[in-house]
N, C-alpha and C positions, 0 to 999 in steps of 0.2 A: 601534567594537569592542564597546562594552558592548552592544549594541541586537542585533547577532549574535550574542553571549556568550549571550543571557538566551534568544535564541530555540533554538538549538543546546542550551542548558541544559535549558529546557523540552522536550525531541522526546526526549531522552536519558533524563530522568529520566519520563516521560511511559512511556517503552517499559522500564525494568527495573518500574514499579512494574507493568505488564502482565503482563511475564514471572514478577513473582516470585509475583503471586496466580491467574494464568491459567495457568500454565505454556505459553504461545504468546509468539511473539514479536511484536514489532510490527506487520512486513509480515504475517505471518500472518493478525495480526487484520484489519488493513484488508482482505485476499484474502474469509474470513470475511463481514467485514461487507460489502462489495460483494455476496458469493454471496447473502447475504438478502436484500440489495435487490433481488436481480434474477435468480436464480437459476431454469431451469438456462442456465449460460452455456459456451459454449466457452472455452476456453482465450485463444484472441487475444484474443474476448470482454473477456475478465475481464482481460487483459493494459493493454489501451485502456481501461479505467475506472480501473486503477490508473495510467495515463501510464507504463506502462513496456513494456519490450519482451517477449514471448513466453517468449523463452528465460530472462529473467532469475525469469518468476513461474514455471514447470516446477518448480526447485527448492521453492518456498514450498507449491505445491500437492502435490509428491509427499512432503513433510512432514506434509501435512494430512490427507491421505489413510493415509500410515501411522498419523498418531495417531487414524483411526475418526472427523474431522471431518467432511471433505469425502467424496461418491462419485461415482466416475466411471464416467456409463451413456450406450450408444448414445442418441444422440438417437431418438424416439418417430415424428417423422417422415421424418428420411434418415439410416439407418442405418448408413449411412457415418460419420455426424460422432457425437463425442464429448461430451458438457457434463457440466459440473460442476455439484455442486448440494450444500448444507445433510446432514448425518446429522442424525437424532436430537437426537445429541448434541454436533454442530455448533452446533445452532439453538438448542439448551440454552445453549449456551455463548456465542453471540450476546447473547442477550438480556440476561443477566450481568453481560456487559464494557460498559466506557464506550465510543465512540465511539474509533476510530485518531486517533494524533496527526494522521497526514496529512489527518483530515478537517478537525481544526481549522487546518494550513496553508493548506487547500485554500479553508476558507471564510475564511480573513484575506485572501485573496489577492482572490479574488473582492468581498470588499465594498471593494477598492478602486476607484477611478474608473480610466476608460481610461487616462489620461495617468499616474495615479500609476503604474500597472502598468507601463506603457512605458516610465518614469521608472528604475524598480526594473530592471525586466529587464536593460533597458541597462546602467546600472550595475555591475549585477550579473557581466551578459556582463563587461564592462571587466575586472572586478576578477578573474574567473576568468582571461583574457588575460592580464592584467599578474605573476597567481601562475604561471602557466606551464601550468595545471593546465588546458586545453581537450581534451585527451587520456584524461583518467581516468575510467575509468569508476565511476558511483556512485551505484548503484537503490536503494540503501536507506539513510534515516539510520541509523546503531549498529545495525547489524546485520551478522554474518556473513555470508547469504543470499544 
């Protein structure tokens, strides 16, 4: 319980102290800092770097877009499609901020070995199983979004 407590502790206080010197939220910033990485992206794009689904980052993005982060322009080549990309004052704003908590998940996770991974996951599975909770849906840590 403690080893969850400190992790969940850490992702929590990780994203207010984001929010209260950034004025962005967490997922925000991770949407953010994927667009710098890799920007211009589509929407499913940018959906599938964050491991989440389409619809869930819509919201984060049309957030972003009204605070003058992000801008959303025809693609250059089929101008059918949409991408997202850095303002100004996005990229200003990038550079700034630390790194999303989810990237340090991301990379805890990764430097584990296969089996440890498998190990966790499974577990993991079990234990969401056993709470009841394989049902709920949950894109973001402490976040409204």
């Amino acid at each position: 319980m403690q080893n969850l407590r400190r992790i969940f502790k850490a992702v929590e206080s990780y994203s207010r102290s984001v929010e209260t010197r950034f004025g962005i939220t967490g997922p925000q910033l991770w949407a953010l800092w994927e667009l710098d990485r890799s920007a211009p992206l589509a929407l499913k794009d940018l959906a599938a770097r964050m491991h989440l689904s389409p619809s869930t980052v819509v919201g984060v993005v049309d957030r972003l877009i009204a605070k003058e982060l992000v801008v959303r322009e025809a693609d250059q080549v089929d101008r059918r499609r949409v991408c997202l990309s850095l303002s100004d004052q996005g990229r200003t704003l990038t550079k700034q901020a630390p790194n999303p908590a989810q990237d340090q998940l991301i990379k805890g996770l990764k430097s584990l070995n296969s089996d440890q991974l498998g190990t966790l996951s499974q577990s993991l599975g079990l234990l969401v199983h056993t709470m009841e909770a394989d049902k709920l849906e949950a894109p973001f840590f402490f976040s409204e979004e």
